[in-house]
mmCIF file of the N, C-alpha and C atoms, coordinates in Angstrom:
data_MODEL
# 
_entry.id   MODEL 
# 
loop_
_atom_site.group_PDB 
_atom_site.id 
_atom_site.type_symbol 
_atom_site.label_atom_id 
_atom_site.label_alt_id 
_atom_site.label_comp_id 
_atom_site.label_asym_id 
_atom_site.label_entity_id 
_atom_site.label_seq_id 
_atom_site.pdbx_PDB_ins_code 
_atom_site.Cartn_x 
_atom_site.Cartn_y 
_atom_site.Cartn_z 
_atom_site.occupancy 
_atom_site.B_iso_or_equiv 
_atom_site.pdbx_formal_charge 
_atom_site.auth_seq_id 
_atom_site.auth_comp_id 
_atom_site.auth_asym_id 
_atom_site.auth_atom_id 
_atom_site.pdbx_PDB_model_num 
ATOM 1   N N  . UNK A 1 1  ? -12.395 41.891 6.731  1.00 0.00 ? 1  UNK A N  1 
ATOM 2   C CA . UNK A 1 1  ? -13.497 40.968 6.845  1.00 0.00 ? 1  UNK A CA 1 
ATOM 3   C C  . UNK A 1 1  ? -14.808 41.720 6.748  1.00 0.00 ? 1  UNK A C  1 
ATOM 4   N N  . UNK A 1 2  ? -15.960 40.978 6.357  1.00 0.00 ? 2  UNK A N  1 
ATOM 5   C CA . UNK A 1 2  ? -17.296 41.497 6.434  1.00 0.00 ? 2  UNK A CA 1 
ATOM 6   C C  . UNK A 1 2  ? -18.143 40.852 7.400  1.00 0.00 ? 2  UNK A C  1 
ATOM 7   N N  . UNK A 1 3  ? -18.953 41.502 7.950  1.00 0.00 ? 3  UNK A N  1 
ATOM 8   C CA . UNK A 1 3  ? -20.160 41.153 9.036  1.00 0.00 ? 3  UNK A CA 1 
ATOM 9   C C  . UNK A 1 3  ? -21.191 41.727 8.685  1.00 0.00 ? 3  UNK A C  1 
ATOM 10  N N  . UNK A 1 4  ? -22.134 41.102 8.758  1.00 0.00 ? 4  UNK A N  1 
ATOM 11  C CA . UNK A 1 4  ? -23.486 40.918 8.968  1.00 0.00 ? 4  UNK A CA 1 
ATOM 12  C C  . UNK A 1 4  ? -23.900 41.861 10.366 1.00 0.00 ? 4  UNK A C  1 
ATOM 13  N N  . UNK A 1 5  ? -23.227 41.060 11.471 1.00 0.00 ? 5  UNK A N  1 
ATOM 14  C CA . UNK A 1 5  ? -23.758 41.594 12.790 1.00 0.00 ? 5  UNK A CA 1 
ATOM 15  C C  . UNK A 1 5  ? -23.985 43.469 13.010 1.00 0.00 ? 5  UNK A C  1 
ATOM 16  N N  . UNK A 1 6  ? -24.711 43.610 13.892 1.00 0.00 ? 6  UNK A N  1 
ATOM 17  C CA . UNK A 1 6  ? -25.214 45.350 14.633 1.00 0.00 ? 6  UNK A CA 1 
ATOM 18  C C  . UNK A 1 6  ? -24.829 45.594 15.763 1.00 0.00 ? 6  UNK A C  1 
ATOM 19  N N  . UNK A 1 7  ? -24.102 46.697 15.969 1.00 0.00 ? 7  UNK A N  1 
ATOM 20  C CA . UNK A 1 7  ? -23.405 47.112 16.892 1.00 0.00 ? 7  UNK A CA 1 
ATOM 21  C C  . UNK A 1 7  ? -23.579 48.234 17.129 1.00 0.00 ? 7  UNK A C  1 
ATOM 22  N N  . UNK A 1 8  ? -23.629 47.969 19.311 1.00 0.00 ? 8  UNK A N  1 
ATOM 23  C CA . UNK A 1 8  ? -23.968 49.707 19.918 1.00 0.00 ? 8  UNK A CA 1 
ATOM 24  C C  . UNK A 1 8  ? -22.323 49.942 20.043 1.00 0.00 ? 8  UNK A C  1 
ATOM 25  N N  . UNK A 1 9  ? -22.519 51.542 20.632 1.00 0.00 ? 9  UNK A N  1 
ATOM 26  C CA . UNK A 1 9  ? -20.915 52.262 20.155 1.00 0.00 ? 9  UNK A CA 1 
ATOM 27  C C  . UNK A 1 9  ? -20.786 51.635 21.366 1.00 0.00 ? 9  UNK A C  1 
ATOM 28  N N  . UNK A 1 10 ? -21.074 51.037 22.420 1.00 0.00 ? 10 UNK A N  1 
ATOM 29  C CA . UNK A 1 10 ? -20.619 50.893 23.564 1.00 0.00 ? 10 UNK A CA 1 
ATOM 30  C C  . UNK A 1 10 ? -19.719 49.725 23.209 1.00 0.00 ? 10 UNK A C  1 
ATOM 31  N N  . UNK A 1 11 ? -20.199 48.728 22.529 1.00 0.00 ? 11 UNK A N  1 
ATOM 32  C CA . UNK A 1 11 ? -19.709 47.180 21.861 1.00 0.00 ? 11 UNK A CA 1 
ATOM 33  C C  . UNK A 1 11 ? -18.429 47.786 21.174 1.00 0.00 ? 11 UNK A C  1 
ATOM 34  N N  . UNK A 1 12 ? -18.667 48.316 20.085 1.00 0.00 ? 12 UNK A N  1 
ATOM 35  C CA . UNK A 1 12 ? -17.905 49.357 19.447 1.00 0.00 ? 12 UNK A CA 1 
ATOM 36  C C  . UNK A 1 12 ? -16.098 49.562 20.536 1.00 0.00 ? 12 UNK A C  1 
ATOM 37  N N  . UNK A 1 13 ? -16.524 50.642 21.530 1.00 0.00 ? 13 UNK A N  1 
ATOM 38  C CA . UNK A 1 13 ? -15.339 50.441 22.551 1.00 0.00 ? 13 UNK A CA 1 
ATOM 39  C C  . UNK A 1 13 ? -14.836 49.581 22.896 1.00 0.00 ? 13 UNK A C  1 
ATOM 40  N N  . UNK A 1 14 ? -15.623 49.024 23.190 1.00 0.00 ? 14 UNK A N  1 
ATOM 41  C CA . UNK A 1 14 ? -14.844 47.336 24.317 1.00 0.00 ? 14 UNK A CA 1 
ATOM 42  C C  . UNK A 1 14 ? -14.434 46.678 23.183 1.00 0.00 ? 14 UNK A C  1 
ATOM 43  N N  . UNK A 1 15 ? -14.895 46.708 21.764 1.00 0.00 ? 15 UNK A N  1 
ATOM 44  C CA . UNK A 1 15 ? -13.960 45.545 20.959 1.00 0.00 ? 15 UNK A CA 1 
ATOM 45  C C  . UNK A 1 15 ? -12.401 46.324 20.641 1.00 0.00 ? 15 UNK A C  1 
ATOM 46  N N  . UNK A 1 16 ? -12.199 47.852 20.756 1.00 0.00 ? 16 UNK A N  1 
ATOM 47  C CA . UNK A 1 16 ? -10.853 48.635 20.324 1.00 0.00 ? 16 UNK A CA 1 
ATOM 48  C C  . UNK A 1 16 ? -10.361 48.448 22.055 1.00 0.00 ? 16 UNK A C  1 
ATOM 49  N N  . UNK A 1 17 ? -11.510 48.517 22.941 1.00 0.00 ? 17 UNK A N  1 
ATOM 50  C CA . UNK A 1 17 ? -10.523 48.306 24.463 1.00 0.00 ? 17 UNK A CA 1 
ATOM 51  C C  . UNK A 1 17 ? -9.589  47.289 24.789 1.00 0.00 ? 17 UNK A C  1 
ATOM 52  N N  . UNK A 1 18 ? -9.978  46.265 23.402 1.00 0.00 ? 18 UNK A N  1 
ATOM 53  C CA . UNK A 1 18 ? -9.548  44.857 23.762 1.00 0.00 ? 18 UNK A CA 1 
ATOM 54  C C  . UNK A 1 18 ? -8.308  44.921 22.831 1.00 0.00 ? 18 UNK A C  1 
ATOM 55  N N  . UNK A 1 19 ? -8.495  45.707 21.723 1.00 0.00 ? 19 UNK A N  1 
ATOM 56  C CA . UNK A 1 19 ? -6.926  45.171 20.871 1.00 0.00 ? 19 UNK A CA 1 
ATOM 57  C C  . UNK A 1 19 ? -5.698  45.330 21.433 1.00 0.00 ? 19 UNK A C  1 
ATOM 58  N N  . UNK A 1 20 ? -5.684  46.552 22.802 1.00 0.00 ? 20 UNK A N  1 
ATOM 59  C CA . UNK A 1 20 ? -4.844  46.924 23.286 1.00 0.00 ? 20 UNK A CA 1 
ATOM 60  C C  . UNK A 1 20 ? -4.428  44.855 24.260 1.00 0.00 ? 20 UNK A C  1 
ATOM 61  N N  . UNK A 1 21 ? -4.909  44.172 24.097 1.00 0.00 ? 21 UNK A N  1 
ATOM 62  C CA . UNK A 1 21 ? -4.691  43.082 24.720 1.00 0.00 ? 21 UNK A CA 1 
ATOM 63  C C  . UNK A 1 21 ? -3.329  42.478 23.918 1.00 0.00 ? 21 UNK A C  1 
ATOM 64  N N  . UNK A 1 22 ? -2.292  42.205 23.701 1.00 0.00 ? 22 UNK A N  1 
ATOM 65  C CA . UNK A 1 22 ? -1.231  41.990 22.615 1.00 0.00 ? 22 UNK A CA 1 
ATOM 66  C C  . UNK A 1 22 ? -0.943  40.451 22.863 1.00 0.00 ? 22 UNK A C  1 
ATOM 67  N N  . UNK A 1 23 ? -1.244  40.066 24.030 1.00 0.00 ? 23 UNK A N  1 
ATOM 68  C CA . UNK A 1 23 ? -1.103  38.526 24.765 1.00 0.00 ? 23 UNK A CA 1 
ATOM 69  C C  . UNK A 1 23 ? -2.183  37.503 23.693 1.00 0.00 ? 23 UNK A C  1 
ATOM 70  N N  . UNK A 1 24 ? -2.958  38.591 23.643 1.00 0.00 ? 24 UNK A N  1 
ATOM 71  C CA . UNK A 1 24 ? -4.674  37.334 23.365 1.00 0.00 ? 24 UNK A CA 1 
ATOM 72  C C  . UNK A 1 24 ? -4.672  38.243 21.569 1.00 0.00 ? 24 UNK A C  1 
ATOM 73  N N  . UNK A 1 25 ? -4.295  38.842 21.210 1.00 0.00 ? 25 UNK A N  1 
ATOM 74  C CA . UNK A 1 25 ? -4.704  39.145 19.568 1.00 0.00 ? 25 UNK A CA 1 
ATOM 75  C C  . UNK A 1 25 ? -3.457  39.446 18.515 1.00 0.00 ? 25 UNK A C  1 
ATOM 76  N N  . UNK A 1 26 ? -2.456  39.521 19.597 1.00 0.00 ? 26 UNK A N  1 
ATOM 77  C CA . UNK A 1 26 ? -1.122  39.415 18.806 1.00 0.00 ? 26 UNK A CA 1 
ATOM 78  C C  . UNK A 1 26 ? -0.985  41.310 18.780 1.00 0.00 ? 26 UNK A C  1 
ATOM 79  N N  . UNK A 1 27 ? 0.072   42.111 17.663 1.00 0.00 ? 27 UNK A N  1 
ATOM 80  C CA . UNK A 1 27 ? 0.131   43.290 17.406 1.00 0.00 ? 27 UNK A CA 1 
ATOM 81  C C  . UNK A 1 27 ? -0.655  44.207 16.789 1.00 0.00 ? 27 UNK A C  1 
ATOM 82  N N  . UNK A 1 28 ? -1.396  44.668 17.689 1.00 0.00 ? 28 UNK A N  1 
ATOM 83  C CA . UNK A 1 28 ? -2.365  45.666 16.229 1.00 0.00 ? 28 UNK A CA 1 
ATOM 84  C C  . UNK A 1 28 ? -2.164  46.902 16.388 1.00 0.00 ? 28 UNK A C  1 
ATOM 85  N N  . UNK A 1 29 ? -1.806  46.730 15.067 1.00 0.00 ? 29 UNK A N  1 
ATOM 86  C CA . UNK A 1 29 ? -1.112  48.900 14.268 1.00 0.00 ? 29 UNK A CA 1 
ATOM 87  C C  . UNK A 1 29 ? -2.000  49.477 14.146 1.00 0.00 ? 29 UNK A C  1 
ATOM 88  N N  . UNK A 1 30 ? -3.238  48.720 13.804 1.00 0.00 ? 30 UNK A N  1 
ATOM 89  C CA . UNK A 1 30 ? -4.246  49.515 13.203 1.00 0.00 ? 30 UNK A CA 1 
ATOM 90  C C  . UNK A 1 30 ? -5.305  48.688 13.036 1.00 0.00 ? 30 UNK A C  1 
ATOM 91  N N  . UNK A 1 31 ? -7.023  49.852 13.302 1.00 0.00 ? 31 UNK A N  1 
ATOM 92  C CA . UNK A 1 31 ? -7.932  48.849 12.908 1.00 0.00 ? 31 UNK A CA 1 
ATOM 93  C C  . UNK A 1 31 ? -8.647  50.048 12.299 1.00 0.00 ? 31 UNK A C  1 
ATOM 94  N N  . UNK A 1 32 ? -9.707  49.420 11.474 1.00 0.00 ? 32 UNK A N  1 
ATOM 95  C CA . UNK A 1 32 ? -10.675 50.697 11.507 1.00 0.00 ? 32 UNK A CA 1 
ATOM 96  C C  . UNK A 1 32 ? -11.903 49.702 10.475 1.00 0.00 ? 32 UNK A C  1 
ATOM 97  N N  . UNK A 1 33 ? -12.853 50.507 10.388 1.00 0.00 ? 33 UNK A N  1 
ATOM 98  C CA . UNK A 1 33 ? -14.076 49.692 9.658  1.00 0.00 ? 33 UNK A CA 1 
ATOM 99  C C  . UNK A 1 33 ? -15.561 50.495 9.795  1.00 0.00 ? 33 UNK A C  1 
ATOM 100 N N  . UNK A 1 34 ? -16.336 50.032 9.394  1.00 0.00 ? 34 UNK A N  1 
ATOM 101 C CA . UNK A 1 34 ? -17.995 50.150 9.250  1.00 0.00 ? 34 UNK A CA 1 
ATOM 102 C C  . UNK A 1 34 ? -19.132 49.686 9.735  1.00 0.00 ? 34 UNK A C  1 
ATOM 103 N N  . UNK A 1 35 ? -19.538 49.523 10.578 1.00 0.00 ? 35 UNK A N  1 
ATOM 104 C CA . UNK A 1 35 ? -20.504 48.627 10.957 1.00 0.00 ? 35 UNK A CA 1 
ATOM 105 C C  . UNK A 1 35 ? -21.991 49.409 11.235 1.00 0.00 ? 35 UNK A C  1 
ATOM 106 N N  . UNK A 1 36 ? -23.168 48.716 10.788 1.00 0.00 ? 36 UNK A N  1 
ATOM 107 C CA . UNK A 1 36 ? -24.372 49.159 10.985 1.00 0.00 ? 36 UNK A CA 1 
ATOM 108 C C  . UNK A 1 36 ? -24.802 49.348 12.769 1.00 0.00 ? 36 UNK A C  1 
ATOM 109 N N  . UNK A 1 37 ? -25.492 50.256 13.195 1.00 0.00 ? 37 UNK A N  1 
ATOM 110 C CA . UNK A 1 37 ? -25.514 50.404 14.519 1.00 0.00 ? 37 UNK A CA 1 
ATOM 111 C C  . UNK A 1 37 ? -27.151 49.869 15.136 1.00 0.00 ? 37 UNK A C  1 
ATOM 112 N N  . UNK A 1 38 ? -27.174 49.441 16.311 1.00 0.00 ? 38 UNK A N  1 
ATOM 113 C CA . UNK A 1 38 ? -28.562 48.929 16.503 1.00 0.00 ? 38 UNK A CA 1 
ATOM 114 C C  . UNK A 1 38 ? -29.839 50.277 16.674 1.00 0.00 ? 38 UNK A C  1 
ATOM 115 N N  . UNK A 1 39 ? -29.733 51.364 15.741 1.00 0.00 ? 39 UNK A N  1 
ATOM 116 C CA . UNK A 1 39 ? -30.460 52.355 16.346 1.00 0.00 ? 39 UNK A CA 1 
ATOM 117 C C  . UNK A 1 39 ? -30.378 52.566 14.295 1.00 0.00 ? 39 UNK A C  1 
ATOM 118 N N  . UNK A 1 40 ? -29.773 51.863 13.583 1.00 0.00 ? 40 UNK A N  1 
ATOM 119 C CA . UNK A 1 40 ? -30.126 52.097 11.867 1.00 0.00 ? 40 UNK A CA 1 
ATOM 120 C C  . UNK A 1 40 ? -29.307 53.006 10.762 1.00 0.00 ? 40 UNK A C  1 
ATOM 121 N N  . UNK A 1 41 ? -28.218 53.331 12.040 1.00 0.00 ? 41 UNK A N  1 
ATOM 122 C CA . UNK A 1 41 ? -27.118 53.770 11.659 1.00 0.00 ? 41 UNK A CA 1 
ATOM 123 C C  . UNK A 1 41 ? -26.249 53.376 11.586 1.00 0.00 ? 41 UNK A C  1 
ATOM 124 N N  . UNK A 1 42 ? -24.946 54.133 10.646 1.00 0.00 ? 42 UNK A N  1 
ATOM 125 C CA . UNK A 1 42 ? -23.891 53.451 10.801 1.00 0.00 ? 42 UNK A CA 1 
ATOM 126 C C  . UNK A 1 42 ? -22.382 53.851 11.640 1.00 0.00 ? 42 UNK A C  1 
ATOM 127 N N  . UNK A 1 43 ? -21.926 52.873 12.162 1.00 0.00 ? 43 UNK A N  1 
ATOM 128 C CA . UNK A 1 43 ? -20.768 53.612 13.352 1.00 0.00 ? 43 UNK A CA 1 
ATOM 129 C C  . UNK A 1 43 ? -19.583 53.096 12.535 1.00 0.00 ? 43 UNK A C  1 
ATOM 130 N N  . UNK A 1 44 ? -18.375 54.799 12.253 1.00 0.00 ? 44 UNK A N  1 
ATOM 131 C CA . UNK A 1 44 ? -16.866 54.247 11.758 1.00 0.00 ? 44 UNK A CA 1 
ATOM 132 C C  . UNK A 1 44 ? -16.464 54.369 12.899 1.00 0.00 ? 44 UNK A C  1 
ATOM 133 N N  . UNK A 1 45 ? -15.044 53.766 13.021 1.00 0.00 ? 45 UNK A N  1 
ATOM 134 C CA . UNK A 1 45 ? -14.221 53.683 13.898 1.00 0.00 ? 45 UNK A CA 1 
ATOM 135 C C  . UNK A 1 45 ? -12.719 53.154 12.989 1.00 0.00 ? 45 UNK A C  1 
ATOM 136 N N  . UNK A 1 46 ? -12.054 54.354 13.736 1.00 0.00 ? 46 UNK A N  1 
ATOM 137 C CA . UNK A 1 46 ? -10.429 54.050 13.917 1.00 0.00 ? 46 UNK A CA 1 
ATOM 138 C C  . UNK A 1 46 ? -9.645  53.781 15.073 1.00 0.00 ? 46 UNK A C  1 
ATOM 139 N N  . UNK A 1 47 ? -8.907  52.898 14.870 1.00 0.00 ? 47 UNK A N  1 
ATOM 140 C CA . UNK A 1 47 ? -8.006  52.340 16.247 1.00 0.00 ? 47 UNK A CA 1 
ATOM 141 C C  . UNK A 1 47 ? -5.894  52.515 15.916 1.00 0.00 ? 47 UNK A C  1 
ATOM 142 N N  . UNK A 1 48 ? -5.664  52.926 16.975 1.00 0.00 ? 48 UNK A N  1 
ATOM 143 C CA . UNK A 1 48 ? -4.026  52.979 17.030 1.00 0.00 ? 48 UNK A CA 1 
ATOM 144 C C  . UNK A 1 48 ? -3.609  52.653 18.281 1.00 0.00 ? 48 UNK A C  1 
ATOM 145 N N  . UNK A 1 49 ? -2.857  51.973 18.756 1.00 0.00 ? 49 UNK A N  1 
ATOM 146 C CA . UNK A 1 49 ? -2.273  51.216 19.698 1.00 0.00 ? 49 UNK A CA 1 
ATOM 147 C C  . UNK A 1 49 ? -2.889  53.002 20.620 1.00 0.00 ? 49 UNK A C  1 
ATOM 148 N N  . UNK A 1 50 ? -3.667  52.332 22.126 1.00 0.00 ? 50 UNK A N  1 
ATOM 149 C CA . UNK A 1 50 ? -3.806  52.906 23.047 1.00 0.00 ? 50 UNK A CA 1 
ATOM 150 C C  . UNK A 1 50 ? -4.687  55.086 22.435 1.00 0.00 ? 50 UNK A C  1 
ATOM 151 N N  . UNK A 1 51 ? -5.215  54.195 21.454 1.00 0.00 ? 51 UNK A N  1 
ATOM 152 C CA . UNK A 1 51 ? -6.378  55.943 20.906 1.00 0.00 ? 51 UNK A CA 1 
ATOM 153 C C  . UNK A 1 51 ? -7.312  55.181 20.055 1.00 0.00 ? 51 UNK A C  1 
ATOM 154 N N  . UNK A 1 52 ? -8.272  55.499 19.830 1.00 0.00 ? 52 UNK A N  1 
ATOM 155 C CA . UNK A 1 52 ? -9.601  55.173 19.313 1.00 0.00 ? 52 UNK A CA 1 
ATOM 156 C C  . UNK A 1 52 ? -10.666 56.086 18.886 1.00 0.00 ? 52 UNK A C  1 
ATOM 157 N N  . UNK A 1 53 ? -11.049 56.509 17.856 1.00 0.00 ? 53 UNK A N  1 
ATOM 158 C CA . UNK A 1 53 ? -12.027 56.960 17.253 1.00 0.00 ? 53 UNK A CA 1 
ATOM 159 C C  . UNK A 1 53 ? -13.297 56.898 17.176 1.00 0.00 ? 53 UNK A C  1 
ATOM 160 N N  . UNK A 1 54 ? -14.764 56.852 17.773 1.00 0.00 ? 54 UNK A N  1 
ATOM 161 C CA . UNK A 1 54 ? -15.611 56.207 17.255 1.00 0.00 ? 54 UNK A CA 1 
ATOM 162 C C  . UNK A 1 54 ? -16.905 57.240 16.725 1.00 0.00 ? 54 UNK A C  1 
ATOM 163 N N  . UNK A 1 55 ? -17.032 57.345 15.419 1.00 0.00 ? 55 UNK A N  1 
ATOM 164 C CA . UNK A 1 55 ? -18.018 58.360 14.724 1.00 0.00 ? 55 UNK A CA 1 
ATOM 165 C C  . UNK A 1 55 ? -19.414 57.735 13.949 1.00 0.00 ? 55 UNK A C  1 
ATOM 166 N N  . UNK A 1 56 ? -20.389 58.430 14.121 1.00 0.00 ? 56 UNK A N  1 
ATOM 167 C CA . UNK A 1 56 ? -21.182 58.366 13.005 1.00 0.00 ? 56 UNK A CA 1 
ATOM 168 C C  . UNK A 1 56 ? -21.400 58.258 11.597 1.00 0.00 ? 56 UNK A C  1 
ATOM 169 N N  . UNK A 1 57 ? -21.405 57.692 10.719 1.00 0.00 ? 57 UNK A N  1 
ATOM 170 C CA . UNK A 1 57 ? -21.064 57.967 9.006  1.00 0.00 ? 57 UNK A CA 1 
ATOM 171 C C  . UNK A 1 57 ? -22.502 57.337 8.277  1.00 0.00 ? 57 UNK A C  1 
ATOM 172 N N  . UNK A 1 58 ? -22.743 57.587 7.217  1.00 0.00 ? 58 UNK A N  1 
ATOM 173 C CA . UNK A 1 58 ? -23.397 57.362 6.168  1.00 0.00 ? 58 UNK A CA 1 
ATOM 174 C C  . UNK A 1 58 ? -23.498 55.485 5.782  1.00 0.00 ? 58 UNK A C  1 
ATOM 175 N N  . UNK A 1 59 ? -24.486 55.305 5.174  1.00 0.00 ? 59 UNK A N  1 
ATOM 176 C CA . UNK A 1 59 ? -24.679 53.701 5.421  1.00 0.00 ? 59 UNK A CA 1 
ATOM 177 C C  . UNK A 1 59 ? -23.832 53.055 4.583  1.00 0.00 ? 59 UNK A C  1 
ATOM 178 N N  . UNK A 1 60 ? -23.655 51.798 4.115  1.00 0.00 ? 60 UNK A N  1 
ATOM 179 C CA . UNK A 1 60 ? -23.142 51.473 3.746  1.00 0.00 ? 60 UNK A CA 1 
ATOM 180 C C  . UNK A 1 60 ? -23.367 49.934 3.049  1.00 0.00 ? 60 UNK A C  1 
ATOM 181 N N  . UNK A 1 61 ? -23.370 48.669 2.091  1.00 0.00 ? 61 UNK A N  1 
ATOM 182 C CA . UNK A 1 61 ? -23.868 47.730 2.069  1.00 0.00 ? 61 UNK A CA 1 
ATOM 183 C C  . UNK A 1 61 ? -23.396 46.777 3.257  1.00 0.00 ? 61 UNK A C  1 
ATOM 184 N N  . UNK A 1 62 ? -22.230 46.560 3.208  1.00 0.00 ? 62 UNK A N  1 
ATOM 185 C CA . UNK A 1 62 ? -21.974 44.981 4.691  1.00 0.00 ? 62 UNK A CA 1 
ATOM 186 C C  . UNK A 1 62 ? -21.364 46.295 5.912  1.00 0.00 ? 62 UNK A C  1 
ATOM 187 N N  . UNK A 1 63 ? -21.568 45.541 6.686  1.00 0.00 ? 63 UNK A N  1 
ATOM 188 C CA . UNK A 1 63 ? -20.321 46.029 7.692  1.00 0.00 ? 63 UNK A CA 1 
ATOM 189 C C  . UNK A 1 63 ? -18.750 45.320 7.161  1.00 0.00 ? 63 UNK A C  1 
ATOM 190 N N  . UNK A 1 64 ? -18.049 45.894 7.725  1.00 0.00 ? 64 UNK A N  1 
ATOM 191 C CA . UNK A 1 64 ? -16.499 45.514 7.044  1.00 0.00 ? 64 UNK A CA 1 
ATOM 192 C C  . UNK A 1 64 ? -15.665 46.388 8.212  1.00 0.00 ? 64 UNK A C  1 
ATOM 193 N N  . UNK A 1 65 ? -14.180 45.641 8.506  1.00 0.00 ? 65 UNK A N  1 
ATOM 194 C CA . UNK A 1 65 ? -13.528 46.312 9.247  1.00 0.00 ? 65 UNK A CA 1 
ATOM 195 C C  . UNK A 1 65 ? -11.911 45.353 8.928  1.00 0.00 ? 65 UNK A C  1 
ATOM 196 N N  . UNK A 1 66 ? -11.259 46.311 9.275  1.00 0.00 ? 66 UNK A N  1 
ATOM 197 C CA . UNK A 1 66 ? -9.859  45.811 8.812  1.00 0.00 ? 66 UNK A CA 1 
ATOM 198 C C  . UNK A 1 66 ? -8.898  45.998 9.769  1.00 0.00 ? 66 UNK A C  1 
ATOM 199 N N  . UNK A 1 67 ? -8.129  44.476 10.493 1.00 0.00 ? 67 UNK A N  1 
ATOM 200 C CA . UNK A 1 67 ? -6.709  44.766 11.324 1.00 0.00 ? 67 UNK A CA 1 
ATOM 201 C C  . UNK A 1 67 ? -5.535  44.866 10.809 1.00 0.00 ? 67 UNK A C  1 
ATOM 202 N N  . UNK A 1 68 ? -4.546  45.683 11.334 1.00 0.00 ? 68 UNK A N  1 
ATOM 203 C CA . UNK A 1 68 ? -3.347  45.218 10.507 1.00 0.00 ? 68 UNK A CA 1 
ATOM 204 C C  . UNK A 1 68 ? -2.305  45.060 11.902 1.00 0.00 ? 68 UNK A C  1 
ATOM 205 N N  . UNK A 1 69 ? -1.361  44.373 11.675 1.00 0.00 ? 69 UNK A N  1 
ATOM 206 C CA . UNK A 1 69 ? -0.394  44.246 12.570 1.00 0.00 ? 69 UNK A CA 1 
ATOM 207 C C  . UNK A 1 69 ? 0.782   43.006 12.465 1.00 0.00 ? 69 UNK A C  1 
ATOM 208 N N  . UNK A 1 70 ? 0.918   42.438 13.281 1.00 0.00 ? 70 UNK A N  1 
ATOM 209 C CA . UNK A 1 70 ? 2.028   41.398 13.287 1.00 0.00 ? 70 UNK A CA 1 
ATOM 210 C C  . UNK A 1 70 ? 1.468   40.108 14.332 1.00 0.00 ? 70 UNK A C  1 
ATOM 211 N N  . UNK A 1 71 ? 1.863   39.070 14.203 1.00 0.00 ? 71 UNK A N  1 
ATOM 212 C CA . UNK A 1 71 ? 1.503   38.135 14.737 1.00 0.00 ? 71 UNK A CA 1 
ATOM 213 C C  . UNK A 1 71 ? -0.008  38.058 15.396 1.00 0.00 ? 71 UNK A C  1 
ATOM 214 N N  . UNK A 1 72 ? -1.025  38.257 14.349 1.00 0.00 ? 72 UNK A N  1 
ATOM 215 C CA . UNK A 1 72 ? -2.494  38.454 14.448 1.00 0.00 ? 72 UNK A CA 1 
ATOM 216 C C  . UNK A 1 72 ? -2.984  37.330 15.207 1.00 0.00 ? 72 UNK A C  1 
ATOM 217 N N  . UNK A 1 73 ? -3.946  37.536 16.163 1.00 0.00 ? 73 UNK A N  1 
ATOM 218 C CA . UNK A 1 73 ? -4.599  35.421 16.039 1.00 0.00 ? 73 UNK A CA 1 
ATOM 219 C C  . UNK A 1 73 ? -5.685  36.280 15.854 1.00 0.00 ? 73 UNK A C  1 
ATOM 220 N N  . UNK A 1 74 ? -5.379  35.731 14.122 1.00 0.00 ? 74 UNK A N  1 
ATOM 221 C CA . UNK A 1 74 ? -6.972  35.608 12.987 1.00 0.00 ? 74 UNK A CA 1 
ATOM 222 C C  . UNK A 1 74 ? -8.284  35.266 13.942 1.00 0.00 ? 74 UNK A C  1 
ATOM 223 N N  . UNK A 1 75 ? -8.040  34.226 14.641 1.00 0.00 ? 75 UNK A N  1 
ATOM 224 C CA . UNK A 1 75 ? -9.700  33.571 15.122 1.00 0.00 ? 75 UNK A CA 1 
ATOM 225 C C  . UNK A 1 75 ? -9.757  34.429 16.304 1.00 0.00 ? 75 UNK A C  1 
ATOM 226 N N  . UNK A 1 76 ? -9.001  34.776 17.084 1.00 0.00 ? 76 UNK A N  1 
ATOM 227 C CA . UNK A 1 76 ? -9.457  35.255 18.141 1.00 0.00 ? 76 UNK A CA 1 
ATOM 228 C C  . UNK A 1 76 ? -10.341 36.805 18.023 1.00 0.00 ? 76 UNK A C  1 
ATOM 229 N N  . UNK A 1 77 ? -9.420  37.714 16.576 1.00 0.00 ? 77 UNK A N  1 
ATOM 230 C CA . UNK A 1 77 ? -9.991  38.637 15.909 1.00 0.00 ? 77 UNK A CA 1 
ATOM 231 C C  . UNK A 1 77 ? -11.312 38.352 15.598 1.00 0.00 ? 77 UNK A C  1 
ATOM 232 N N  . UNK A 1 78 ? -11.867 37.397 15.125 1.00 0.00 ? 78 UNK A N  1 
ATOM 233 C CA . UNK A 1 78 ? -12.684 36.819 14.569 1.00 0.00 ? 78 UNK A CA 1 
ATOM 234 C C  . UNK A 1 78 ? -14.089 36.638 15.461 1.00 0.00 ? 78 UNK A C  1 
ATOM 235 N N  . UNK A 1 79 ? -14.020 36.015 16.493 1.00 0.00 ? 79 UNK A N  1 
ATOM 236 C CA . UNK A 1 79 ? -14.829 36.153 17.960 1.00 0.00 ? 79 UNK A CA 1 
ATOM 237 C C  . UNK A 1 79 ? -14.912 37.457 18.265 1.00 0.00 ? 79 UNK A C  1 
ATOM 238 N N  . UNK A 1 80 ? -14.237 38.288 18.360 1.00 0.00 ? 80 UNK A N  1 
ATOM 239 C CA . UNK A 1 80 ? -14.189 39.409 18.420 1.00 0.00 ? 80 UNK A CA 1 
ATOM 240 C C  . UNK A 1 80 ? -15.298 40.226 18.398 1.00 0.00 ? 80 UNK A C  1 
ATOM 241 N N  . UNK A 1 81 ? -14.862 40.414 16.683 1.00 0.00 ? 81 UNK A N  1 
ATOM 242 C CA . UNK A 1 81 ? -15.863 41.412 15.697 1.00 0.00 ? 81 UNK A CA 1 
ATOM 243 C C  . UNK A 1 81 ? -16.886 40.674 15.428 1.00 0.00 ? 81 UNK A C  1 
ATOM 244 N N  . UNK A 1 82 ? -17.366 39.044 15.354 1.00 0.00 ? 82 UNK A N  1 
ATOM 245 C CA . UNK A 1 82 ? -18.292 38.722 14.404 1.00 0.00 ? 82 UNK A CA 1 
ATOM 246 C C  . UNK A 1 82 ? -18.818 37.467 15.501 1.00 0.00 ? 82 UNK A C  1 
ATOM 247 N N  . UNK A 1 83 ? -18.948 38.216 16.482 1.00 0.00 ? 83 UNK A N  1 
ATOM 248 C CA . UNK A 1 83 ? -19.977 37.558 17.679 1.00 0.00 ? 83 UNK A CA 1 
ATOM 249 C C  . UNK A 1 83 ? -20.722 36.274 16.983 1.00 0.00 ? 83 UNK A C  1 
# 
């Protein structure tokens, strides 16, 4: 998916603190993505069940970030990332 929205790394955490939730977002193998940061930068991040990544990188045009897993709830992902 793509977003618009700006994100501090703190937001950043708490949205990978949450995938570990499996009740409320279903299985996630994996996340990772791009997002512009509220300071004009941009923050990557990688996610794996219970480890998380979160780095600095080079800009980029949208924000974009990608789940993968099994029995997803799309919308709840959705609230999520795209406040």
């Amino acid at each position: 998916m793509e977003t618009p929205a700006v994100y501090s790394e703190e937001d950043i955490a708490h949205i990978l603190s949450e995938l570990d939730k499996e009740e409320v977002y279903g299985i996630v193998l994996r996340a990772k993505g791009m997002v512009p940061s509220l300071g004009g930068e941009w923050i990557y991040f990688d996610y794996v069940p219970e480890e998380s990544s979160i780095r600095s990188g080079k800009p980029d045009v949208t924000g974009k970030f990608c789940v993968i897993g099994s029995k997803l709830q799309e919308e709840k992902l959705k609230e999520l990332f795209c406040r």
